[in-house]
C-alpha positions as CSV (number, residue, x, y, z in Angstrom):
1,X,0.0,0.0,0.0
2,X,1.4,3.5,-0.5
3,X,1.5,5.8,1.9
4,X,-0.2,9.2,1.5
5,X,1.6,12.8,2.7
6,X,-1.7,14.5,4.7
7,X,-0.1,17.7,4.0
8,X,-1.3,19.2,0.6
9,X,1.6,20.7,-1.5
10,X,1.4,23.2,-3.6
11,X,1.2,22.9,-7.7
12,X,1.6,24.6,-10.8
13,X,-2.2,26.0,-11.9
14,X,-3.2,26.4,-8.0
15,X,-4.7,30.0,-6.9
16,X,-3.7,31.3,-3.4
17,X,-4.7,33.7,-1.1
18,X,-1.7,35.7,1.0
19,X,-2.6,37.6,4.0
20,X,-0.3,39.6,5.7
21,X,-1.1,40.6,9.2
22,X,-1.8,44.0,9.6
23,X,-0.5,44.6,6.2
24,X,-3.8,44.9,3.8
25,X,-1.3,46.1,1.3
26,X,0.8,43.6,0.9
27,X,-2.1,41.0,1.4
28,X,-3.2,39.5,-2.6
29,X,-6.5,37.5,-2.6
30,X,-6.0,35.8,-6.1
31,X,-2.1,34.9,-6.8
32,X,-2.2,32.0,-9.3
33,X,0.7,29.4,-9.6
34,X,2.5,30.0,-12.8
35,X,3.7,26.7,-14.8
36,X,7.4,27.5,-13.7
37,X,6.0,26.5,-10.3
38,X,6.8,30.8,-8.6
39,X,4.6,33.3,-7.8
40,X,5.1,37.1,-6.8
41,X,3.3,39.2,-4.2
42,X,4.3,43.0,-3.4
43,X,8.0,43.2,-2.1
44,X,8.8,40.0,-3.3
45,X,9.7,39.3,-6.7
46,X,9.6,35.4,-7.7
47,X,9.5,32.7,-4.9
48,X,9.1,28.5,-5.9
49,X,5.5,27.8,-4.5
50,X,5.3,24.4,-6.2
51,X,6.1,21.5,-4.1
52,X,6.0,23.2,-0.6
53,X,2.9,22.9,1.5
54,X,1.4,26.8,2.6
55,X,2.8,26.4,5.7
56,X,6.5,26.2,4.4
57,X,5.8,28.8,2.0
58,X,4.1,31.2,4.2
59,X,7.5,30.7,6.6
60,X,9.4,31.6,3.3
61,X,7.5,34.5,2.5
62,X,7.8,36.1,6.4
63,X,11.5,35.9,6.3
64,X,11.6,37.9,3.0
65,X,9.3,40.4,4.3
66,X,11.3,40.9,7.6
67,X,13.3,43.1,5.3
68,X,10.4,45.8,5.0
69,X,8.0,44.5,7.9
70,X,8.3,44.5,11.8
71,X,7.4,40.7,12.5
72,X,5.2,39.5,9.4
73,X,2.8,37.3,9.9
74,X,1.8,35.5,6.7
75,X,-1.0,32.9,5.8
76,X,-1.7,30.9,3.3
77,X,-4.8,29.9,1.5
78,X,-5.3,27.8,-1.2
79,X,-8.5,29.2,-2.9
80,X,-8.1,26.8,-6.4
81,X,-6.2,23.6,-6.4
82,X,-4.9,21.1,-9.3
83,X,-1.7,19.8,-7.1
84,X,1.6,18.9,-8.2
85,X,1.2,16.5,-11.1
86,X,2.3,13.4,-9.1
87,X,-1.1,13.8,-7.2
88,X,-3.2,14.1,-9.6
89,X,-5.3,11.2,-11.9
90,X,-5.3,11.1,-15.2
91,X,-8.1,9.9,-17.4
92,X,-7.7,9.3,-21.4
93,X,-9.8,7.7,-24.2
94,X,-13.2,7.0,-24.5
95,X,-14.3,9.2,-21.4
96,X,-16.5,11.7,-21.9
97,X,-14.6,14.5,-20.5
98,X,-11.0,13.2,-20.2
99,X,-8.8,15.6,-17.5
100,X,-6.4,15.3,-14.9
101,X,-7.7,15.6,-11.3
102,X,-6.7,16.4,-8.1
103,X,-6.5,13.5,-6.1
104,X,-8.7,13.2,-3.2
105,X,-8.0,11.3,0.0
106,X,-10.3,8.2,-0.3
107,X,-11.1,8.6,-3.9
108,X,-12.5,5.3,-6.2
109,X,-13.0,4.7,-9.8
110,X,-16.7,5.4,-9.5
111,X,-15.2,9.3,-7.8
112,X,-13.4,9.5,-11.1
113,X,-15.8,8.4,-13.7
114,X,-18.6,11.1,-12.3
115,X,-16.0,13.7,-12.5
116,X,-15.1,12.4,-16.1
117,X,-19.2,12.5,-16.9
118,X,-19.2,8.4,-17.8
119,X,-18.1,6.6,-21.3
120,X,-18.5,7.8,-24.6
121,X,-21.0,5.4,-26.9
122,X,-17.6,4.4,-28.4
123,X,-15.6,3.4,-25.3
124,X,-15.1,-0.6,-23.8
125,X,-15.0,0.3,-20.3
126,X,-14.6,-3.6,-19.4
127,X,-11.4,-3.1,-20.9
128,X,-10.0,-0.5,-18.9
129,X,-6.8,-0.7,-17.2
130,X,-5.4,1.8,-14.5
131,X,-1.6,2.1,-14.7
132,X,0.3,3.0,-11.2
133,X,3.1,3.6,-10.5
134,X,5.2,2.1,-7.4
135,X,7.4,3.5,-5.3
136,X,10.5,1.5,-6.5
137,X,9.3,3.4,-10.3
138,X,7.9,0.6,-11.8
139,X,4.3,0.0,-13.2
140,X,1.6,-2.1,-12.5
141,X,-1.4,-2.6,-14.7
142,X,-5.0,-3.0,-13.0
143,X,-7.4,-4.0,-15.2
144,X,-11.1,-3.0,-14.3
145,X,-14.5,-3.4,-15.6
146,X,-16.1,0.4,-15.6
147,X,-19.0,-0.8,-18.0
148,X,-20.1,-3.9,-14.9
149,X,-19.6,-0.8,-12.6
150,X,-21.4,1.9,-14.1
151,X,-23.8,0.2,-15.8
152,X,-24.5,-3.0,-13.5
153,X,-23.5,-1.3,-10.1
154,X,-20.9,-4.2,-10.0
155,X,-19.0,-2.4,-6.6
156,X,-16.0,-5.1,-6.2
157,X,-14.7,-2.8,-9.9
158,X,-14.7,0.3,-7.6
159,X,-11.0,0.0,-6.4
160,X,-9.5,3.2,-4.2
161,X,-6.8,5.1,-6.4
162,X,-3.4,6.4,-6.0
163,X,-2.6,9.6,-6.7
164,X,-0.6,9.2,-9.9
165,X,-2.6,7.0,-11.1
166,X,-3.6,7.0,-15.1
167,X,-6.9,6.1,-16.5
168,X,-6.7,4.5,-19.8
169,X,-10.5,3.7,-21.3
170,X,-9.8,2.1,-24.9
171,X,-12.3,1.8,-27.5
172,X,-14.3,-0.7,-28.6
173,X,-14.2,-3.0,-31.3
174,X,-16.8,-2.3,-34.4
């Protein structure tokens, strides 16, 4: 079984808040992650968000403002999240909306097929295999039967995922 940080880190695509004790002017309510993984805020240029957790980066973020502020008190809130991309699950082929989402603590197939909107008419979800990845890098291949799930409320399909996890839903035969 793999073993699951509880702290979330920080990804590229998240939005955070940043409040500043006392400081309304160096506060920012919307300060998206950029896809190099920084963000700036007044006073501070570019500082690596990505792959801390918003209590590390809120400790980074006070000791560059000790420069300009008395004793900062910064908090963190993550408004939007995606995640870094090793905690997030992928979904490809014959779904109807295929994404990557952010993982959720608990989260099944079934979780991952609502937030996909089902199949497609083309798709063979009985032929669906979830690739993972294990710690010592290599891959394992689970294959699961979404249509029995879905479409028979066969439950023993609706496995727990990992983050990293990919999705692949081929297409059927005609």
């Amino acid at each position: 079984m793999v073993k699951l940080s509880e702290d979330y880190v920080i990804g590229s695509g998240d939005s955070l808040s940043i409040f500043v004790y006392r400081n309304p002017d160096l506060s920012e309510g919307g300060v998206s992650v950029r896809p190099d993984g920084r963000i700036s805020t007044p006073l501070i240029e570019d500082i690596v968000a990505a792959g801390k957790t918003p209590t590390v980066l809120a400790r980074e973020i006070e000791e560059r403002l000790k420069k300009f502020v008395q004793e900062p008190n910064v908090t963190i809130i993550v408004r939007n999240f995606i995640g870094p991309t090793d905690r997030q699950i992928r979904i490809i082929g014959e779904a109807t909306d295929p994404v990557a989402i952010p993982y959720r603590d608990h989260m099944t197939l079934l979780d991952v097929m609502i937030a996909t909107k089902g199949l497609t008419k083309y798709a063979s979800g009985n032929r669906s295999i979830i690739v993972r990845r294990m710690p010592e890098g290599k891959t394992q291949s689970i294959r699961v039967r979404i249509s029995d799930l879905i479409k028979d409320g066969d439950i023993s399909q609706n496995i727990e995922m990992v983050p990293g996890d990919t999705l692949i839903i081929p297409q059927s035969w005609f």
